[in-house]
VEXMARLUM-714186 format. One record per atom (N, C-alpha, C): y, z, x. Coordinates in pm, whole numbers, plus 50000, padded with zeros to 5 digits. Example, Ala and Ser with C-alpha at 12.3 -4.5 7.8 and 13.67 -1.06 7.14 Angstrom:
BEGIN
494315078051319;495505078051230;496705078051320;497755070851285;498945071451367;500035078751290;
! end
This chain:
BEGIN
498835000050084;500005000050000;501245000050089;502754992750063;503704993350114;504994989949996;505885001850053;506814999050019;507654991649979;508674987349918;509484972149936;510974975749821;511584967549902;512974967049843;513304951949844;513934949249676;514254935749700;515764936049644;516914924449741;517664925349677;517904913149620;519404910349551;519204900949455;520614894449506;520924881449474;522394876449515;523394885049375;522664887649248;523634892049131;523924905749188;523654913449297;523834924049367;523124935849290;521924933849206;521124944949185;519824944349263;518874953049286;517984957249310;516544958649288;515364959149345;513934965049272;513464971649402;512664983649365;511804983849519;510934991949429;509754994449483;508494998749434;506844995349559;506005000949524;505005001549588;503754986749548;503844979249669;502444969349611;501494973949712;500294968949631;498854963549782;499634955049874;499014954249945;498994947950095;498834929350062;497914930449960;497564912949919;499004910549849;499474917649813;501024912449671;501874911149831;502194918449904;503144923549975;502914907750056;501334902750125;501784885050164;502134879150103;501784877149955;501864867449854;503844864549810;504294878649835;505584881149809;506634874049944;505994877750045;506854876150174;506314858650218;505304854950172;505184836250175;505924831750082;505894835449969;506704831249848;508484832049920;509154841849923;510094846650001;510414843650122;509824832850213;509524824650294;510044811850302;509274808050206;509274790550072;510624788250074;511024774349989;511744777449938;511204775749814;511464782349735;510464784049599;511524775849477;510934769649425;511454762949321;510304766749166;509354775049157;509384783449072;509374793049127;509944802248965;509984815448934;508784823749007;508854835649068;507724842849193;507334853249052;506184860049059;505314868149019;504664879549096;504864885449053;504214896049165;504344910949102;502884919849130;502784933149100;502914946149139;503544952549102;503234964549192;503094977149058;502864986649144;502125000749075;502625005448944;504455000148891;504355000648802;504824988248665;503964974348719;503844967448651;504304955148725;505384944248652;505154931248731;506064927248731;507034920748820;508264916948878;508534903048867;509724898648844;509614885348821;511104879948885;510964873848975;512074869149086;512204854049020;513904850948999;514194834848953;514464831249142;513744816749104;514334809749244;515514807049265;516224809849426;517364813149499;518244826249460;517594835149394;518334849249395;517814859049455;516754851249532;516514862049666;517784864449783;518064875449759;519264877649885;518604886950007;517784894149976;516884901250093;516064909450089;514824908250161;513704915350165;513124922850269;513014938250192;512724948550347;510864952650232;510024954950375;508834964150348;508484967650491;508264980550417;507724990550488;506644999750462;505925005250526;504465016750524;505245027150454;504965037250360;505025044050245;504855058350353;506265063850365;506215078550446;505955083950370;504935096950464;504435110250347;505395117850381;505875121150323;506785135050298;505985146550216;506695157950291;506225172450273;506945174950139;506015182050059;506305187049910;506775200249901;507965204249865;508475218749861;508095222549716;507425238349702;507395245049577;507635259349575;507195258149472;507085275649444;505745280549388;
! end
């Protein structure tokens, strides 16, 4: 699983957690120049990118962070 942040040229946002298979499928697509609409899943459901409003794409490995309680 990895992380990911996508941004958009309309200057909003998505980031969320995919598998490792979405995360190539996303970054070849994002690659392309894609003239359809991209598809792609992650943990909580399915994302849908129009072609050329990709403005930028970060992924990264999913830090564990320490859980504070009581």
């Amino acid at each position: 699983m990895k992380d990911y942040i996508i941004w958009l040229k309309c200057g909003q946002s998505m980031q969320g957690t995919m598998t490792e298979e979405e995360v190539d499928k996303l970054q070849e697509w994002a690659s392309s120049t894609p003239d359809t609409p991209g598809e792609f899943r992650d943990t909580d459901g399915a994302i849908f990118i129009a072609p050329g409003q990709l403005a930028a794409l970060s992924i990264n490995k999913p830090e564990q962070t320490s859980k504070i309680g009581f």
